[in-house]
C-alpha positions, 0 to 999 in steps of 0.5 A, a space after each residue: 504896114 500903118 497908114 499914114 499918120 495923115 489920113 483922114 477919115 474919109 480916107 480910112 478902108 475896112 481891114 487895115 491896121 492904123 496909126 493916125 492922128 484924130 480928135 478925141 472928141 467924146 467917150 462913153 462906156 457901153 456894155 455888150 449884149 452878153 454883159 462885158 463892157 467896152 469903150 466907144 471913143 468919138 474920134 473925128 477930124 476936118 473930115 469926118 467922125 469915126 467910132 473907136 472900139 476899146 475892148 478894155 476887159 476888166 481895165 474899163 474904168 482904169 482906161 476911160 479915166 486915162 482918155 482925154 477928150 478935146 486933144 489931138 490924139 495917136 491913134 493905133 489899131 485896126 479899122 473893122 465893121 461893128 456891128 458885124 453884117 452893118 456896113 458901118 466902121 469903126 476902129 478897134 483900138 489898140 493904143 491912144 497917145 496923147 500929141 504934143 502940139 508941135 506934132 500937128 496942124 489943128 486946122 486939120 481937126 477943125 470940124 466946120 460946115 462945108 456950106 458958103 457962111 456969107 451966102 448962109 447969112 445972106 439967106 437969114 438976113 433976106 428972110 428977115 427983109 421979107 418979113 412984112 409983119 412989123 411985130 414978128 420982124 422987130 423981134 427978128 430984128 431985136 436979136 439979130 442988130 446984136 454983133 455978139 448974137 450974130 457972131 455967136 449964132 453964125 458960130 455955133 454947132 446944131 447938136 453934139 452928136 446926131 447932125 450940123 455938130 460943127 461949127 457953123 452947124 446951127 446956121 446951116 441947119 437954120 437956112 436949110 429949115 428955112 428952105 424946106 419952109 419956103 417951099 412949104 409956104 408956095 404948096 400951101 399959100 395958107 400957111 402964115 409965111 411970117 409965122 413959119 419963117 420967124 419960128 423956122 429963124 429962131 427954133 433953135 436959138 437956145 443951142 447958143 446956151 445948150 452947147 460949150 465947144 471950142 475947137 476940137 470938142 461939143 459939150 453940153 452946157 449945165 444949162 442945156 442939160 438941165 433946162 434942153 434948148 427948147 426951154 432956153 429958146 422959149 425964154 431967149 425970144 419970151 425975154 426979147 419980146 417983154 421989151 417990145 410992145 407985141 400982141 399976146 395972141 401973135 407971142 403966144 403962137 410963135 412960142 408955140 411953134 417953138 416950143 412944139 418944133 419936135 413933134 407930139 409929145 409922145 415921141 419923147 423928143 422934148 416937145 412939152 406941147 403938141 404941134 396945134 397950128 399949121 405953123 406949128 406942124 409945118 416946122 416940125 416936119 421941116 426940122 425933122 426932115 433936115 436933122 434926119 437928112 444931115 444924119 444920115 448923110 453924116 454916118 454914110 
């Protein structure tokens, strides 16, 4: 017997078959340790995201084409552990029909942050009151007296894929980050507290530009794909500060702490600096520890 077409992913258990509705939300084609090649569809909904498995045979380029991504999609087929012996699901695909919208209520694949939105913006907004530096606040502030910033920043999904890749996700992302430098400025009182919490406000300023997302779908931008959204964030708060009288040796160190937030350049995370300053390496650490946090917490 199918499951109910109103099961969540939260919902779904190994072994049975399926006949569900979800968001398509991305699609790649993979090729298999002994050279076949298959397609992995990113499905998800309010709950969740899963992985649907096409094992397409030599039909691969003729039914990735078919799939389209950001609609609300039938999905049939069985629910299976890939890889086996992983303890991770996925779907293996059967059938994937396209939904009139008539047959679902959209609020039900609307993937947004869990977490109280007016508690979030009244973290950021405290954060922005307690900073006692006159030059790092008006940048801040320079960003933030912006209602279309504000309504875009709070809006905004941290990531496509790996974590806070919802809406609302950036602003989640930030407060947690936030938090993680608080208590990392109370172990060590020598850190620059302003410094930290302006770098930790706006490392990620840029995903406003890296991402274009509407309900049901991330997609990154031609400017994220080209540029990454440390550049753009570099050049978003490097713009707001040419208009504002701020010393060279404070701008130069919270582009630095921006610019550096994904560790040394030998990760190959896109850091094009290596983290120099306390401040620096503090954010790095907060960040990543968040971002790999959430991306557990999200494929469990």
């Amino acid at each position: 017997l199918y499951k109910s077409e109103n099961d969540f992913v939260k919902e779904l258990k190994y072994g049975g078959s399926i006949k569900s509705l979800f968001a398509v939300s991305d699609k790649v084609i993979k090729r298999g340790k002994s050279g076949f090649r298959y397609i992995d569809v990113i499905l998800s909904d309010k709950t969740g995201t899963i992985v649907g498995r096409f094992l397409s045979g030599d039909k691969t380029d003729e039914i990735y084409a078919s799939i389209r991504t950001g609609v609300v999609c039938r999905i049939i087929g069985t629910v299976d552990e890939f890889p086996k012996g992983s303890g991770s699901f996925s779907i293996k695909l059967d059938k994937i029909e396209v939904c009139s919208e008539g047959e679902y209520d959209i609020d039900d694949f609307k993937r947004v942050s869990e977490k109280d939105r007016d508690a979030l913006i009244a973290k950021i907004e405290s954060a922005i009151d307690q900073i006692q530096n006159e030059d790092l606040k008006s940048i801040l502030q320079a960003f933030f007296s912006d209602a279309r910033f504000k309504g875009e920043f709070y809006d905004a999904p941290s990531a496509k894929k790996m974590h806070h890749n919802y809406t609302g996700g950036l602003l989640e992302h930030t407060v947690e980050v936030l938090k993680i430098c608080e208590t990392a400025c109370e172990i060590f009182s020598e850190l620059n507290r302003d410094l930290l919490y302006t770098g930790a406000i706006l490392h990620d300023v840029g995903k406003l530009r890296t991402y274009d997302y509407g309900p049901l779908s991330i997609e990154i931008s031609k400017e994220g794909d080209l540029l990454e959204h440390l550049v753009i964030s570099y050049e978003m708060i490097r713009e707001k500060m040419r208009t504002l009288d701020i010393p060279e040796e404070l701008s130069t160190k919270l582009l630095h702490v921006v610019l550096s937030h994904h560790g040394e350049v030998k990760n190959g995370w896109g850091s094009p600096v290596n983290p120099k300053i306390p401040e620096a390496i503090a954010l790095h650490h907060a960040d990543n520890l968040d971002a790999k946090i959430k991306g557990r917490l999200q494929s469990d």
